[in-house]
C-alpha positions as CSV (number, residue, x, y, z in Angstrom):
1,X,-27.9,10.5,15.7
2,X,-25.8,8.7,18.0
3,X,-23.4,9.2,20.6
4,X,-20.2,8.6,18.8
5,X,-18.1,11.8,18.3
6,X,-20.6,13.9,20.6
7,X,-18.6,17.0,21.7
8,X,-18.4,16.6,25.5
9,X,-21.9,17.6,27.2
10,X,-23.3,19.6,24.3
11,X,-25.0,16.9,22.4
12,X,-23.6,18.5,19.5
13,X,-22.2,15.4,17.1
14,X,-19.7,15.8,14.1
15,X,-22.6,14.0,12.2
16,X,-24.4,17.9,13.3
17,X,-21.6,19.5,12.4
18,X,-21.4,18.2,8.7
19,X,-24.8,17.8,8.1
20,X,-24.7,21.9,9.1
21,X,-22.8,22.6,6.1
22,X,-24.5,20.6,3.7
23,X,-28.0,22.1,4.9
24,X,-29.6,18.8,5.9
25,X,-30.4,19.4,9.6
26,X,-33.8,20.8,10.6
27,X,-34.3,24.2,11.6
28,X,-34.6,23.5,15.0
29,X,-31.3,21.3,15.0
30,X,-29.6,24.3,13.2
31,X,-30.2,26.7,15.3
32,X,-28.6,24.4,17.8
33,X,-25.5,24.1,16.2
34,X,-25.5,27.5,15.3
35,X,-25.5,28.5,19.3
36,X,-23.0,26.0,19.8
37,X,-20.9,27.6,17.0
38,X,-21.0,30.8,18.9
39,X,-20.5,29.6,22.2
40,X,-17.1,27.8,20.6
41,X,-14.9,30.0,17.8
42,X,-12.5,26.8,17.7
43,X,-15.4,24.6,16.4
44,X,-16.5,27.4,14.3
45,X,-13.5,27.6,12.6
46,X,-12.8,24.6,12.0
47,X,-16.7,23.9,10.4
48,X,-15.6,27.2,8.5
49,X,-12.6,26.1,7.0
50,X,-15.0,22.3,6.3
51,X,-17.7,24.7,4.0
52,X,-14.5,26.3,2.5
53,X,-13.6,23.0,1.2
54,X,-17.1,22.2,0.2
55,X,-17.0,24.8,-2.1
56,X,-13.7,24.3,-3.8
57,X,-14.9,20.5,-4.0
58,X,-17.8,21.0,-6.0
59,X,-16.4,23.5,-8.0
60,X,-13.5,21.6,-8.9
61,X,-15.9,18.8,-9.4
62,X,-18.9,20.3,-11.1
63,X,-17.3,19.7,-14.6
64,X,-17.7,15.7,-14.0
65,X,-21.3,16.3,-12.8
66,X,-22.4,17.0,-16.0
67,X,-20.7,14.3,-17.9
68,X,-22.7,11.1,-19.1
69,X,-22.1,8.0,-17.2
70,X,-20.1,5.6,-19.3
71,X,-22.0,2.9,-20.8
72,X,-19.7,0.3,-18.8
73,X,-21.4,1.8,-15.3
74,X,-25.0,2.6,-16.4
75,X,-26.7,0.7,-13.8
76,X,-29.8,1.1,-15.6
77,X,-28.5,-0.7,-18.6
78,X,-27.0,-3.3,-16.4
79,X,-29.7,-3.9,-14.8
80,X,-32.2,-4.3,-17.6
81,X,-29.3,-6.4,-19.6
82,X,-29.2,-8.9,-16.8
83,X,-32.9,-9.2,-16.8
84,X,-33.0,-10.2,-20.3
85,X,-30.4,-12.5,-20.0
86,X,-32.2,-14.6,-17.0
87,X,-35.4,-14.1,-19.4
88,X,-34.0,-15.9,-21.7
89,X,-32.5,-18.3,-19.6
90,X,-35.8,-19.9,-18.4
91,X,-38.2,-18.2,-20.6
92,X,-41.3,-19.6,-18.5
93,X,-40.3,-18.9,-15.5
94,X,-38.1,-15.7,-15.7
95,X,-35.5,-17.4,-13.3
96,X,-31.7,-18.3,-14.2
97,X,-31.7,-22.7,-14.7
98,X,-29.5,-23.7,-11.6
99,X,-25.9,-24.5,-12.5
100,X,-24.3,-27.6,-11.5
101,X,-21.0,-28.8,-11.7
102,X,-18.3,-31.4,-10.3
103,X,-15.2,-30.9,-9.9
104,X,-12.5,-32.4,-11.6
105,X,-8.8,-32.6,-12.9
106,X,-5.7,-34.6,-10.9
107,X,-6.4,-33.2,-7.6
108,X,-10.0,-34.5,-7.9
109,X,-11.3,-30.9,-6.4
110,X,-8.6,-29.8,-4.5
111,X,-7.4,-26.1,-4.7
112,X,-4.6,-27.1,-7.3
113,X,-6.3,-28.0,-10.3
114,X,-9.6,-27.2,-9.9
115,X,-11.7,-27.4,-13.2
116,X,-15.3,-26.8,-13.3
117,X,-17.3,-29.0,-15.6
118,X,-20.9,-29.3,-16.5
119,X,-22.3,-31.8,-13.4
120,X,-24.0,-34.9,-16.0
121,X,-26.2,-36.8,-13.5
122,X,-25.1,-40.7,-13.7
């Protein structure tokens, strides 16, 4: 934890106070917060009215928990189609050949007509 957003002299942090809700301090850090919740009804409202909102959250968002992931964001698939396409780029080596080109066009490289083309050594 750091410092940032400590509540004045109580080493209690809004990083505490969130990861209260969500259940992901240790006990002993939870019973800290808890005593500081006590101690302060403002704060403990307030970190009430934050679990309210974690509920209605994941309830209005449990329907989209259970979908699939579109095949467009499967990072699996992505992953596995990019290896296969640097596989077959350098089948010995499994590494993508290097790509170089020259620019070219009117402008001779400037931003204004850029044009990539394949770099043919002379």
């Amino acid at each position: 934890m750091n410092n940032i957003g400590v509540i004045a002299g109580h080493g209690i942090a809004e990083e505490d106070l969130q990861a209260y809700i969500d259940g992901a301090l240790s006990r002993d850090r939870r019973v800290a917060v808890a005593q500081y919740l006590l101690a302060h009804p403002d704060v403990a409202r307030r970190v009430g009215a934050y679990a309210i909102q974690r509920v209605m959250l994941r309830a209005a968002l449990a329907d989209l928990a259970d979908e699939m992931v579109p095949p467009q964001l499967d990072l699996e698939r992505l992953i596995r189609e990019r290896r296969e396409q640097v596989e077959l780029a350098s089948p010995t080596t499994g590494e993508a050949a290097p790509r170089r080109c020259r620019a070219s066009g009117p402008h001779n490289g400037t931003r204004r007509g850029l044009r990539m083309t394949p770099h043919r050594p002379a």
